[in-house]
MIDOSE-1310 file (N, C-alpha, C; in nm, 2 decimals, decimal comma, always signed):
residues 267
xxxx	+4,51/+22,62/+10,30/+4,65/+22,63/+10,27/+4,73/+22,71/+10,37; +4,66/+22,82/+10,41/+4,76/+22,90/+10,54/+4,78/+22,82/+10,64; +4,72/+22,73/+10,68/+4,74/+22,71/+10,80/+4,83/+22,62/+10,80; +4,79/+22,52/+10,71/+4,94/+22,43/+10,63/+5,05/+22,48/+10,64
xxxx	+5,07/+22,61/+10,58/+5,16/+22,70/+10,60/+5,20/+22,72/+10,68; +5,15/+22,77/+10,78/+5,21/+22,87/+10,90/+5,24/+22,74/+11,01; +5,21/+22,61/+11,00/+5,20/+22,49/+11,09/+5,35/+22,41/+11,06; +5,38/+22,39/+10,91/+5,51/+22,34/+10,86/+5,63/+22,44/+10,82
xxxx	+5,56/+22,51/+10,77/+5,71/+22,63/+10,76/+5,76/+22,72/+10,88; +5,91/+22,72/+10,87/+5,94/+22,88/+10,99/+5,91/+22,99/+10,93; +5,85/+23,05/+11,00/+5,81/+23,20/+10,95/+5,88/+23,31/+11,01; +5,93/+23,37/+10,96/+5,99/+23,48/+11,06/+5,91/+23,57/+11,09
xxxx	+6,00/+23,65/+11,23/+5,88/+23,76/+11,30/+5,84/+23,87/+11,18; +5,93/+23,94/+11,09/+5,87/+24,00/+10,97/+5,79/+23,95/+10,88; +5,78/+23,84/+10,86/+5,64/+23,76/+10,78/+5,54/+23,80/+10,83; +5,54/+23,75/+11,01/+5,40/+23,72/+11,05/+5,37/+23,87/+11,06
xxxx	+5,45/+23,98/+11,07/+5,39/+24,12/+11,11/+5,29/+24,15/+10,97; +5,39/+24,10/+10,84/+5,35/+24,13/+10,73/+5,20/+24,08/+10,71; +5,18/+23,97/+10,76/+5,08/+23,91/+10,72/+4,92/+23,96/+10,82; +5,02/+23,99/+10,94/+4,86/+24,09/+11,00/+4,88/+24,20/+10,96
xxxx	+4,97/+24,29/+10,92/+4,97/+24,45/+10,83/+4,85/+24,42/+10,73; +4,84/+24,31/+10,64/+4,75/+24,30/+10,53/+4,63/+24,24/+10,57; +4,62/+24,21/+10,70/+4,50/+24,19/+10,77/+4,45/+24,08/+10,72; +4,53/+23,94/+10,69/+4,45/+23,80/+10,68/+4,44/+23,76/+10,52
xxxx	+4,38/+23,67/+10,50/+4,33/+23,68/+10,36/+4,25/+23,76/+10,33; +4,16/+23,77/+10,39/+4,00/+23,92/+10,27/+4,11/+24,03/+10,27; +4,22/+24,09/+10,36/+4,30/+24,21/+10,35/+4,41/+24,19/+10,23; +4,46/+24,07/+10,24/+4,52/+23,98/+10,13/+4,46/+24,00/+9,98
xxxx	+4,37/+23,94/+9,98/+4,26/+23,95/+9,91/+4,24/+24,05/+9,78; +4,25/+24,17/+9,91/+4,24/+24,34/+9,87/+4,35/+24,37/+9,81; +4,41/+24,31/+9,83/+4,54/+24,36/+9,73/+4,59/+24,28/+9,64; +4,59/+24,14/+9,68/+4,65/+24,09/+9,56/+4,56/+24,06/+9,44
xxxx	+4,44/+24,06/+9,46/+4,30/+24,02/+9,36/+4,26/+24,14/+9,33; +4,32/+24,27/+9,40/+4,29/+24,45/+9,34/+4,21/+24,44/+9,20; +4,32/+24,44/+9,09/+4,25/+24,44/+8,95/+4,30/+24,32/+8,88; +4,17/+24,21/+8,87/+4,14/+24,14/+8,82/+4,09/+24,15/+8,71
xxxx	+4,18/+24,11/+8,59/+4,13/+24,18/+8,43/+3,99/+24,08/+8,38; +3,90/+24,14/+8,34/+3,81/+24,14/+8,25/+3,84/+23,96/+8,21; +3,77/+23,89/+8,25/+3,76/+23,73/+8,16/+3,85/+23,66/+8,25; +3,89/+23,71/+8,35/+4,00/+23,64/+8,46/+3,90/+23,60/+8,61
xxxx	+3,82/+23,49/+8,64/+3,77/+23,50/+8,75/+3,81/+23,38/+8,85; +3,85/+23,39/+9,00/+3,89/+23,27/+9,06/+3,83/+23,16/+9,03; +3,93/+23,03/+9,06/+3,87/+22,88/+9,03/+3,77/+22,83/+9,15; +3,67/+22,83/+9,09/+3,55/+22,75/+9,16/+3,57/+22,64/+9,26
xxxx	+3,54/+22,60/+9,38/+3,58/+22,50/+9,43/+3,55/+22,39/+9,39; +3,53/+22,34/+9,24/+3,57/+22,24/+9,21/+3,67/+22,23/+9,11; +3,72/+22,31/+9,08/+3,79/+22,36/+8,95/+3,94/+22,23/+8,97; +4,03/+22,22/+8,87/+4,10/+22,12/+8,89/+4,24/+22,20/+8,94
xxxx	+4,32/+22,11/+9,03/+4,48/+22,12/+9,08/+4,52/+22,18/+8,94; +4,54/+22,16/+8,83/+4,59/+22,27/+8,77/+4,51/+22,40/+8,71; +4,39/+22,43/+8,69/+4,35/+22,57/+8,70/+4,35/+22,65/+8,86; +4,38/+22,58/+8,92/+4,41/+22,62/+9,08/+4,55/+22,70/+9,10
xxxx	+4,64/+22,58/+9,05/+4,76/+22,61/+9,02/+4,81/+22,78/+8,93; +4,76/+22,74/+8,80/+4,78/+22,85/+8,74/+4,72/+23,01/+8,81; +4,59/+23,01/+8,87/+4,57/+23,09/+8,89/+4,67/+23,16/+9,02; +4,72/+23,11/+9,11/+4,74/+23,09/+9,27/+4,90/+23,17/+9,21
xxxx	+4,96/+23,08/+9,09/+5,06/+23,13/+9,06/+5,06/+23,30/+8,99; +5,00/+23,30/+8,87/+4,96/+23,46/+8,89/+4,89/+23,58/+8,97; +4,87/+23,50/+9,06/+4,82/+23,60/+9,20/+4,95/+23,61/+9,26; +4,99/+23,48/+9,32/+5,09/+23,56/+9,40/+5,29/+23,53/+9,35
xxxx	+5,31/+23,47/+9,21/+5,43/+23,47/+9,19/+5,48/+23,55/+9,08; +5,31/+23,61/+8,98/+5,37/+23,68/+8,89/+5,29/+23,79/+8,91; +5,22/+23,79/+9,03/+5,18/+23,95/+9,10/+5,06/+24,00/+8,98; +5,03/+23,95/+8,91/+4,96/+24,03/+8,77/+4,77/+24,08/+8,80
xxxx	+4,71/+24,02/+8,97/+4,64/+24,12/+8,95/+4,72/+24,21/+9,11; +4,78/+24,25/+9,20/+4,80/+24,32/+9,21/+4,82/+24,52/+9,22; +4,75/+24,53/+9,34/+4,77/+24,72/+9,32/+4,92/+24,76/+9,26; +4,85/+24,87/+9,17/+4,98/+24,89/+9,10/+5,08/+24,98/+9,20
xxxx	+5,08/+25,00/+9,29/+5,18/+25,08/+9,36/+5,27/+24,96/+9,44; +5,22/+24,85/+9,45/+5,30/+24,74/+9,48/+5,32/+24,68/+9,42; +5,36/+24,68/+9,25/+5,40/+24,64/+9,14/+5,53/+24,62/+9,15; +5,63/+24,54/+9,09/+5,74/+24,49/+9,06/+5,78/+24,66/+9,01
xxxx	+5,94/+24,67/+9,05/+5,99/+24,81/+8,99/+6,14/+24,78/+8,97; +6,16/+24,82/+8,87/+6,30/+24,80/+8,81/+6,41/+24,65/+8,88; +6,30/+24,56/+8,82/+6,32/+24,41/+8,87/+6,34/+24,34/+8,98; +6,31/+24,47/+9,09/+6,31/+24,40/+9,22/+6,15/+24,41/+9,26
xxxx	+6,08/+24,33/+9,34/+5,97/+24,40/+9,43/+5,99/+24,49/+9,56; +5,88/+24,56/+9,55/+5,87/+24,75/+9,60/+5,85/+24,64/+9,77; +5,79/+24,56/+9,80/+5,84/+24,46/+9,93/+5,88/+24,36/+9,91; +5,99/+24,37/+10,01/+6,04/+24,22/+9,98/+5,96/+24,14/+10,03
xxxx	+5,93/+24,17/+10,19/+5,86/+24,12/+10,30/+5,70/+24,03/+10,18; +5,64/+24,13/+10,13/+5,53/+24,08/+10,04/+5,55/+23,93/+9,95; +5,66/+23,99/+9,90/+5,73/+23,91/+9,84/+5,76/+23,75/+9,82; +5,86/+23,75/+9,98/+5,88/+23,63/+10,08/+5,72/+23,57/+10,13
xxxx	+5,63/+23,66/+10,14/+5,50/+23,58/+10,20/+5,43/+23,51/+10,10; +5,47/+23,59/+9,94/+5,43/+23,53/+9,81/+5,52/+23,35/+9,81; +5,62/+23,34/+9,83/+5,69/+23,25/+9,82/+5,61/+23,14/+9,93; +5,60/+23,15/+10,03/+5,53/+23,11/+10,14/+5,39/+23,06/+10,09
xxxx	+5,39/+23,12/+10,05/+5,19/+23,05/+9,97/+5,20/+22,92/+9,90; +5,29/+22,96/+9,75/+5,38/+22,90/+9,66/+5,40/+22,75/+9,70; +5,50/+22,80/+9,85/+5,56/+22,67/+9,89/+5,51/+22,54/+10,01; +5,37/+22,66/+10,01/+5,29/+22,53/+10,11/+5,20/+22,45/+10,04
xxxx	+5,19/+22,51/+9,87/+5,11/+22,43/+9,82/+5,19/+22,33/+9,75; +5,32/+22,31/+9,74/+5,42/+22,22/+9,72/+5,44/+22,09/+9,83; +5,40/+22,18/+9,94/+5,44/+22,02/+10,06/+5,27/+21,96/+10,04; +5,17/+22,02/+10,00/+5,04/+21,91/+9,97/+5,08/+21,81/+9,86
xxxx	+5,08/+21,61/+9,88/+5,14/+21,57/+9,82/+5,04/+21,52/+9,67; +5,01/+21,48/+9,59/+4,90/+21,48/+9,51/+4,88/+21,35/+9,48; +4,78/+21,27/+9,50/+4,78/+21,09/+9,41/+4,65/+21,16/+9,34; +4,68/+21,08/+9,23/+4,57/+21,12/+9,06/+4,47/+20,97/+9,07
xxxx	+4,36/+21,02/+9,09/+4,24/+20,87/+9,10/+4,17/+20,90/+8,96; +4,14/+20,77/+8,92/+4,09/+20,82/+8,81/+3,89/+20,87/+8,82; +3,84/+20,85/+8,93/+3,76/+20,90/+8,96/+3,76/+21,06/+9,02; +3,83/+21,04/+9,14/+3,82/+21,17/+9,25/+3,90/+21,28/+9,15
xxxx	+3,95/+21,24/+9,03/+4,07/+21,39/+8,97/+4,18/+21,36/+9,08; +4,27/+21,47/+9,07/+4,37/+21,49/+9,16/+4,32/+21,51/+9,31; +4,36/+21,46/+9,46/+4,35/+21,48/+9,58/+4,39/+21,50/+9,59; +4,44/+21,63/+9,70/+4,53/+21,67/+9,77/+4,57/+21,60/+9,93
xxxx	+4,66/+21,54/+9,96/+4,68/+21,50/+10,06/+4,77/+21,57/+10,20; +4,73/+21,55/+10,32/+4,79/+21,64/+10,41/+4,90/+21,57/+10,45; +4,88/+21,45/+10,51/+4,98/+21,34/+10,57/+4,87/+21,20/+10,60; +4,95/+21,12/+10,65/+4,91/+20,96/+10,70/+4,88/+20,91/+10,78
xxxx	+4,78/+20,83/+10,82/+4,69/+20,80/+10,98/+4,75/+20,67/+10,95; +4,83/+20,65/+11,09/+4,82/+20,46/+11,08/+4,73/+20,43/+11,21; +4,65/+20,33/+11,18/+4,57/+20,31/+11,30/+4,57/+20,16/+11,32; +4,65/+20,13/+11,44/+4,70/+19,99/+11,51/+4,54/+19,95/+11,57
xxxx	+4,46/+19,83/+11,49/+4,35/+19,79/+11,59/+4,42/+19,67/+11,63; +4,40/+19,69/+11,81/+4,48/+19,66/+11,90/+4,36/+19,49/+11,94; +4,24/+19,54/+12,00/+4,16/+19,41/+12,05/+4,02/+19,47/+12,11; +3,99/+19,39/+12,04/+3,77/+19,39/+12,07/+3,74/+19,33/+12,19
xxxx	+3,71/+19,33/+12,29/+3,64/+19,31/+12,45/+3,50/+19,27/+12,39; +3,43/+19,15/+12,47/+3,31/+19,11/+12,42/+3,24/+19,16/+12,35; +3,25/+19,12/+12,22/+3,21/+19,13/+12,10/+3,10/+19,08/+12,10; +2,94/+19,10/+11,99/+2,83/+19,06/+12,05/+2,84/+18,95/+11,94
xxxx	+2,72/+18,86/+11,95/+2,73/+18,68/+11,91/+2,64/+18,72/+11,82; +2,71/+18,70/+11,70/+2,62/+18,69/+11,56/+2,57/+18,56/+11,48; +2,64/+18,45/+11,53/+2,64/+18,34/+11,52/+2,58/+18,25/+11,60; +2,61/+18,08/+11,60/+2,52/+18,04/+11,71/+2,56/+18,04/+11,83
xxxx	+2,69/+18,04/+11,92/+2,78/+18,09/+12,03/+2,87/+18,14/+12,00; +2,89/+18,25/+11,87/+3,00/+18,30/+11,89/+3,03/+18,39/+11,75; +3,11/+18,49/+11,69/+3,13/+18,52/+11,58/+3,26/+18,54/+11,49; +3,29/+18,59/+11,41/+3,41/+18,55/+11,33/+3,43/+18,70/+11,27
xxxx	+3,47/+18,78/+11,41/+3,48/+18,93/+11,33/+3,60/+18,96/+11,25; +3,55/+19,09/+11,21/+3,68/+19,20/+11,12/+3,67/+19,31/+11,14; +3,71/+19,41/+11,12/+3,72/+19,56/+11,16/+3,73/+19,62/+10,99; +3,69/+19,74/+11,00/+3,66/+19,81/+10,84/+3,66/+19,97/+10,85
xxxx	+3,81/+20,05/+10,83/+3,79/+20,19/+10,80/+3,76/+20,23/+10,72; +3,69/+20,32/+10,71/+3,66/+20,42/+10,58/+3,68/+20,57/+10,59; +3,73/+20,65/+10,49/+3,75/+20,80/+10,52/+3,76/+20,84/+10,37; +3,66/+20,90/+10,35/+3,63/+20,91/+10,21/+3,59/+20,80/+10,16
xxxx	+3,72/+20,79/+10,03/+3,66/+20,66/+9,93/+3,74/+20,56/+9,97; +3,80/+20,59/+10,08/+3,92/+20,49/+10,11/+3,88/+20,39/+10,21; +3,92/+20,25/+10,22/+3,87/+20,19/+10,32/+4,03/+20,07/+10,33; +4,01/+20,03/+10,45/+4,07/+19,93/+10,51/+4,02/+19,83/+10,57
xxxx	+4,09/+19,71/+10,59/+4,04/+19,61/+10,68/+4,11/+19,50/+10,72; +4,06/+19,48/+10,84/+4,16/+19,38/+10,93/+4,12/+19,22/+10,86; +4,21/+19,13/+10,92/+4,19/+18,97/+10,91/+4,05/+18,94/+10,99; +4,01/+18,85/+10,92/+3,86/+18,77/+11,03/+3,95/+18,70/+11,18
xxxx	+3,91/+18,71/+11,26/+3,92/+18,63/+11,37/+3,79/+18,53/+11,39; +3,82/+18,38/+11,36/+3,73/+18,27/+11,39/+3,71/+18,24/+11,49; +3,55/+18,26/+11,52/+3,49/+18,24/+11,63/+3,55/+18,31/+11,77; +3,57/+18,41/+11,81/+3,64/+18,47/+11,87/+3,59/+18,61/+11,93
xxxx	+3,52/+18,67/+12,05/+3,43/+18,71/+12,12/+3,54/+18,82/+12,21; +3,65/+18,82/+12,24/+3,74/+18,88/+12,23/+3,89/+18,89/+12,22; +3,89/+18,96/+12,03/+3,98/+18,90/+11,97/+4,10/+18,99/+11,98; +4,22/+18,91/+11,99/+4,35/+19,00/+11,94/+4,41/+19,04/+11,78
xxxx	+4,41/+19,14/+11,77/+4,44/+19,19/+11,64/+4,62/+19,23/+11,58; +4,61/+19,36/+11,68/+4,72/+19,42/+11,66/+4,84/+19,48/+11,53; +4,69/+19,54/+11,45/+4,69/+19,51/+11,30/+4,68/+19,65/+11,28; +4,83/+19,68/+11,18/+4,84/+19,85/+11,12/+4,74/+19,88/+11,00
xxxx	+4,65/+19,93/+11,02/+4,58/+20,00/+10,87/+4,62/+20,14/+10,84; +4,66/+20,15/+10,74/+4,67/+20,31/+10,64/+4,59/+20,39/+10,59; +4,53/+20,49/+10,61/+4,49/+20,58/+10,52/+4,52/+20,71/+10,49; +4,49/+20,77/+10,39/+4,58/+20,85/+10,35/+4,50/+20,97/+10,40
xxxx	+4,54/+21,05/+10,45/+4,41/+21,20/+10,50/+4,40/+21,31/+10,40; +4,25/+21,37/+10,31/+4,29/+21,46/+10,22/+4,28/+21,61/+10,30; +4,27/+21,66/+10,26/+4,29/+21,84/+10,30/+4,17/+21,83/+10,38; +4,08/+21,82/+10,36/+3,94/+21,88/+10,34/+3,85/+21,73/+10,45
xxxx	+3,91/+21,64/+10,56/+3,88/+21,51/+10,57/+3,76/+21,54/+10,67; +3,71/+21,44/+10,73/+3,62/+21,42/+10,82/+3,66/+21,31/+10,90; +3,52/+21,25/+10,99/+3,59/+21,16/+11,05/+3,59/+21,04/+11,01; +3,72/+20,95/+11,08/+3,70/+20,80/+11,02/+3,61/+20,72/+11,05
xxxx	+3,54/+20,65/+10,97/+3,38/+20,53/+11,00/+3,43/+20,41/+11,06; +3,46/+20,36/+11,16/+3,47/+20,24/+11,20/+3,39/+20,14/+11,24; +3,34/+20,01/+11,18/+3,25/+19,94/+11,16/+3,32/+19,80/+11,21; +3,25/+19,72/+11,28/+3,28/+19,57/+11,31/+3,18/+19,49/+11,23
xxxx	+3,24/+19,39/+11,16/+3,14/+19,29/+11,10/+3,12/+19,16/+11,20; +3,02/+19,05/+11,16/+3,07/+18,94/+11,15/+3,08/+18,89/+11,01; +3,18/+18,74/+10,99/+3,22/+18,69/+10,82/+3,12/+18,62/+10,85; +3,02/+18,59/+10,75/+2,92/+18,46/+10,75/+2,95/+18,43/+10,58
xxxx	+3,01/+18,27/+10,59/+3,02/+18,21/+10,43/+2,94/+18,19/+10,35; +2,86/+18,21/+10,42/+2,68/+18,15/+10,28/+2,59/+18,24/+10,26; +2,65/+18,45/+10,40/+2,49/+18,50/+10,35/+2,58/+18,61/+10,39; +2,52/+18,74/+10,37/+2,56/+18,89/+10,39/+2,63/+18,89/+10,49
xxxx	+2,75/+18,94/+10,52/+2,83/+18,98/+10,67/+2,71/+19,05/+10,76; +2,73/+19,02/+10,91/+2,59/+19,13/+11,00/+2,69/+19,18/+11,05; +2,66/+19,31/+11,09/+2,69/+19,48/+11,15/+2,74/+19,40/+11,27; +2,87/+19,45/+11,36/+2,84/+19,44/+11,51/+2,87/+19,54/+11,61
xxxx	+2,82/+19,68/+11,55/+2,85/+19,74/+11,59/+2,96/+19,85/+11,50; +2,97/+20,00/+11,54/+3,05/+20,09/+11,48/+3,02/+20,24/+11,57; +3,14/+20,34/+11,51/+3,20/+20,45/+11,57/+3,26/+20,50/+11,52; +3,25/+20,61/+11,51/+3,33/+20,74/+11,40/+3,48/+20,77/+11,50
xxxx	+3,58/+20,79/+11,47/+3,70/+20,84/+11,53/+3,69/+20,98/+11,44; +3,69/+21,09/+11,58/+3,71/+21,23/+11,55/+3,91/+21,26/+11,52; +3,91/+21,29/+11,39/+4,08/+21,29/+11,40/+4,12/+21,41/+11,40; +4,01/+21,54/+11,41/+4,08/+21,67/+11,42/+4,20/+21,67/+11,56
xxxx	+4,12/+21,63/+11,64/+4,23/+21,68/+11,75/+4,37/+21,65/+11,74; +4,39/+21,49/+11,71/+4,50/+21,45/+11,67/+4,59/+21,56/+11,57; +4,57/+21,56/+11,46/+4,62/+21,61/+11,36/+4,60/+21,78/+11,36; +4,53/+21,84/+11,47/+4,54/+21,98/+11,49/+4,70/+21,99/+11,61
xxxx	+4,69/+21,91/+11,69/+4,79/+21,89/+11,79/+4,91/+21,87/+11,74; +4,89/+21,74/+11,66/+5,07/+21,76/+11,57/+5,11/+21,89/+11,50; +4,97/+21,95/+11,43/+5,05/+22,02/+11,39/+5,08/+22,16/+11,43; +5,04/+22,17/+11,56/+5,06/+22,28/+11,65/+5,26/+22,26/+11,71
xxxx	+5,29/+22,14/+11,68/+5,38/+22,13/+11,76/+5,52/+22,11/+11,66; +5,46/+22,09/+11,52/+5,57/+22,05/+11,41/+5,64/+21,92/+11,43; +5,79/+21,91/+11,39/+5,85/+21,77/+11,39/+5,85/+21,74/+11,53; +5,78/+21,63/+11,56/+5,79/+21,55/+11,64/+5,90/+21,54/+11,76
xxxx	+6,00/+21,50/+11,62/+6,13/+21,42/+11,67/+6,23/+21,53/+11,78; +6,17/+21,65/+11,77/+6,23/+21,77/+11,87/+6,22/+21,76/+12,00; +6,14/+21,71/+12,00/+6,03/+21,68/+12,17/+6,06/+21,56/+12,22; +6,08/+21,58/+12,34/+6,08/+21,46/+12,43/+5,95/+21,42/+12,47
xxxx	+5,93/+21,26/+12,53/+5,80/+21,23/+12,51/+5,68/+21,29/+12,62; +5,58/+21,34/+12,54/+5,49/+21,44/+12,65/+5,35/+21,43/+12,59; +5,23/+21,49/+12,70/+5,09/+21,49/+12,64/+5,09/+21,63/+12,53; +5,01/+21,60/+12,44/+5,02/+21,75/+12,36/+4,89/+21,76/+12,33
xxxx	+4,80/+21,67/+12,35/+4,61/+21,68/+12,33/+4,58/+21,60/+12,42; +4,44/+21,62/+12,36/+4,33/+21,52/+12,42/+4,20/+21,52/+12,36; +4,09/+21,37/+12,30/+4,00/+21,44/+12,24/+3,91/+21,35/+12,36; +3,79/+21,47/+12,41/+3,73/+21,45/+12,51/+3,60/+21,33/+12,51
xxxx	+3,59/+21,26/+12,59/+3,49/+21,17/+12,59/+3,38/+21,28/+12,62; +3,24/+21,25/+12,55/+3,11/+21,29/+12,57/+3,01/+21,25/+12,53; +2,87/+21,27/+12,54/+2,75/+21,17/+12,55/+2,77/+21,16/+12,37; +2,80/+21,22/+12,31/+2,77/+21,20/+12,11/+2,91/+21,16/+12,09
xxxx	+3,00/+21,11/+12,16/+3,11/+21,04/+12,07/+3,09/+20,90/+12,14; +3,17/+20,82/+12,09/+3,16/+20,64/+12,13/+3,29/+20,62/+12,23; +3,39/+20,74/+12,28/+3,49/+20,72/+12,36/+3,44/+20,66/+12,47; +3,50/+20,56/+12,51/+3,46/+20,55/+12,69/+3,56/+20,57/+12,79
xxxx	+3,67/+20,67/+12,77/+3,74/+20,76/+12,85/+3,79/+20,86/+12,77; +3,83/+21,02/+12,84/+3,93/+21,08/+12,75/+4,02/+21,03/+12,66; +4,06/+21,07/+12,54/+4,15/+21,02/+12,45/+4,30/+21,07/+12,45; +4,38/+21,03/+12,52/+4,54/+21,11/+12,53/+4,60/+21,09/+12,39
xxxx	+4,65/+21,25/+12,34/+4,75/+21,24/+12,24/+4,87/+21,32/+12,28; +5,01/+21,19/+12,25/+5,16/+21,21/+12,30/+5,20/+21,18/+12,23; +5,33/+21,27/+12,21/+5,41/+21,25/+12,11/+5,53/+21,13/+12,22; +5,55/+21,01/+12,15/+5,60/+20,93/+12,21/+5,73/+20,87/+12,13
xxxx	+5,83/+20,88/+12,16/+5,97/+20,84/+12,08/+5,98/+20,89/+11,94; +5,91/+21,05/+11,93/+5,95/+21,11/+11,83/+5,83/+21,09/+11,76; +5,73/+21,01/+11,78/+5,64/+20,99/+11,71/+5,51/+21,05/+11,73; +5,41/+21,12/+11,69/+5,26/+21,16/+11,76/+5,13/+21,05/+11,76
xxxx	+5,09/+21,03/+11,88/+5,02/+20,88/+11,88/+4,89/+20,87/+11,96; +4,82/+20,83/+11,95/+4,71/+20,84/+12,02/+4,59/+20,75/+12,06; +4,63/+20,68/+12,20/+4,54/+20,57/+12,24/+4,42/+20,59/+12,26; +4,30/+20,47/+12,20/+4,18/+20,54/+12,19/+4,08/+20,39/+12,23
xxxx	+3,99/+20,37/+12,34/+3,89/+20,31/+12,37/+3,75/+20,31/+12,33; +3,73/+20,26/+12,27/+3,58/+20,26/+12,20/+3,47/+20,19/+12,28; +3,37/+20,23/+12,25/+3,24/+20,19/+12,32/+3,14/+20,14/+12,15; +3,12/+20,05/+12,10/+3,08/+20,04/+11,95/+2,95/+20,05/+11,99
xxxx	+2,90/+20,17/+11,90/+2,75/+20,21/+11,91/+2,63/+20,10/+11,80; +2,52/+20,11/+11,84/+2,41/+20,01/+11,75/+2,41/+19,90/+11,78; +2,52/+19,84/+11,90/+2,49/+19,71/+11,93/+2,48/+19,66/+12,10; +2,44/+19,54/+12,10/+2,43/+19,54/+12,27/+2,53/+19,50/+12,33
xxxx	+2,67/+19,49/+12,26/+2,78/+19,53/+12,34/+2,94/+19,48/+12,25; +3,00/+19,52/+12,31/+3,13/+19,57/+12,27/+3,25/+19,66/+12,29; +3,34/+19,63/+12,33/+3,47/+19,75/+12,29/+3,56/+19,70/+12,19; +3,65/+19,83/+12,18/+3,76/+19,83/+12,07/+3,87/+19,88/+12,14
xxxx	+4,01/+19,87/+12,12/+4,10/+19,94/+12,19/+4,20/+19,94/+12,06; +4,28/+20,09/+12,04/+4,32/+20,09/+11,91/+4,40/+20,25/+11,91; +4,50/+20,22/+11,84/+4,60/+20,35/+11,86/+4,54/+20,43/+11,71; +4,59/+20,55/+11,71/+4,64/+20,64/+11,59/+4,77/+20,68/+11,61
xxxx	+4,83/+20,70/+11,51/+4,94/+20,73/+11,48/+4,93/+20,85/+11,38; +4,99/+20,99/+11,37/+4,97/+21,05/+11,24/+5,12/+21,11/+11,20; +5,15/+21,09/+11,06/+5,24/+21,11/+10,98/+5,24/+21,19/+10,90; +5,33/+21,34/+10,88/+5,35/+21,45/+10,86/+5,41/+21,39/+10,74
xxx	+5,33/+21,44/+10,58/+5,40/+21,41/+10,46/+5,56/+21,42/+10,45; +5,62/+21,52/+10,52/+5,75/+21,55/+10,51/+5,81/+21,52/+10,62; +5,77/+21,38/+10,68/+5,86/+21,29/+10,77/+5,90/+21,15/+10,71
């Protein structure tokens, strides 16, 4: 949640001083969780968006556990500064947006990956000369997927898929099939897309739309990812974007060529 915080909100220079005076959360911690009454204990990390909620709010909007010398006094608080940073917690857990599954409970969501698969370079032959791929994300429980291309060894796509990113995400599973009509789809290959970089970079830089078009990352090609060059991320006509070359691993051959795009809930 801080970082959420401190990445989307302005903070002014008396916040941030406030916030290293209290030395972080555990210093945080020490004071706002001071005395914790008897049958009051924080929500477990699986506890639900609303026992989260409730608790989060009497820690830091009705102050109730609290050192008493930083107690509310004659209807004002004894800091404002404290105060304002209480507000700040409050209101980063408001820009998390929430979809209710009826499996997952409530998810919390950060913002939106669109990822343009652009076109597959010799694709390997699942068929008798040839195969009839599709492409398939997954991130979490969520999955996407492109149109079959018939019989087609290197196909043009240029197809937007959505997923939604939760708080807590990993990387996206990218899988090539072939469509076979009479027996199980076969594998042709796959590759995880690392999307911290992306989405640590946007959010180092906030709205986009401020910046003229420039590099602002990069996630590096190396022997354990499937890139087969550095990966550039630019924010490009206001938008944060990031072209990405694949090398599809588990098969005897293949590329992918394919953008990310990531979308800040509050754009």
């Amino acid at each position: 949640m801080g970082v959420l915080s401190v990445t989307l909100d302005e903070w002014s220079d008396e916040e941030i001083d406030a916030m290293i005076e209290v030395g972080g959360n555990s210093a945080a911690n020490a004071i706002y969780e001071a005395f914790l009454p008897e049958g009051v204990s924080k929500p477990r990390p699986d506890a639900n968006h609303a026992e989260r909620m409730k608790f989060i709010r009497s820690k830091y909007e009705l102050q109730e556990f609290l050192k008493p010398s930083l107690r509310i006094t004659s209807g004002k608080p004894a800091l404002s500064v404290q105060s304002s940073f209480s507000r700040k917690i409050l209101d980063s857990l408001r820009i998390s947006s929430t979809s209710r599954n009826a499996e997952e409970g409530m998810v919390e969501f950060i913002g939106l990956l669109k990822v343009t698969i652009k076109s597959g370079t010799n694709l390997a032959v699942r068929d008798m000369m040839s195969s009839d791929p599709y492409v398939v994300l997954t991130l979490g429980k969520q999955t996407a997927q492109t149109t079959i291309m018939g019989s087609n060894l290197n196909p043009v796509w240029n197809e937007e898929l959505m997923l939604s990113v939760p708080q807590d995400f990993g990387p996206v599973k990218l899988q090539v099939f072939d469509y076979d009509t009479f027996s199980a789809d076969d594998i042709m290959g796959e590759a995880e897309l690392d999307i911290q970089p992306l989405i640590t970079s946007a959010m180092a830089f906030g709205d986009p739309e401020q910046f003229g078009n420039m590099q602002i990352g990069k996630w590096l090609k190396s022997h354990d990812n499937a890139l087969l060059e550095d990966s550039i991320i630019n924010i490009v006509d206001g938008k944060v974007k990031q072209e990405v070359s694949l090398k599809l691993q588990n098969v005897e051959s293949g590329e992918l060529q394919l953008q990310l795009e990531w979308i800040a809930l509050d754009q």
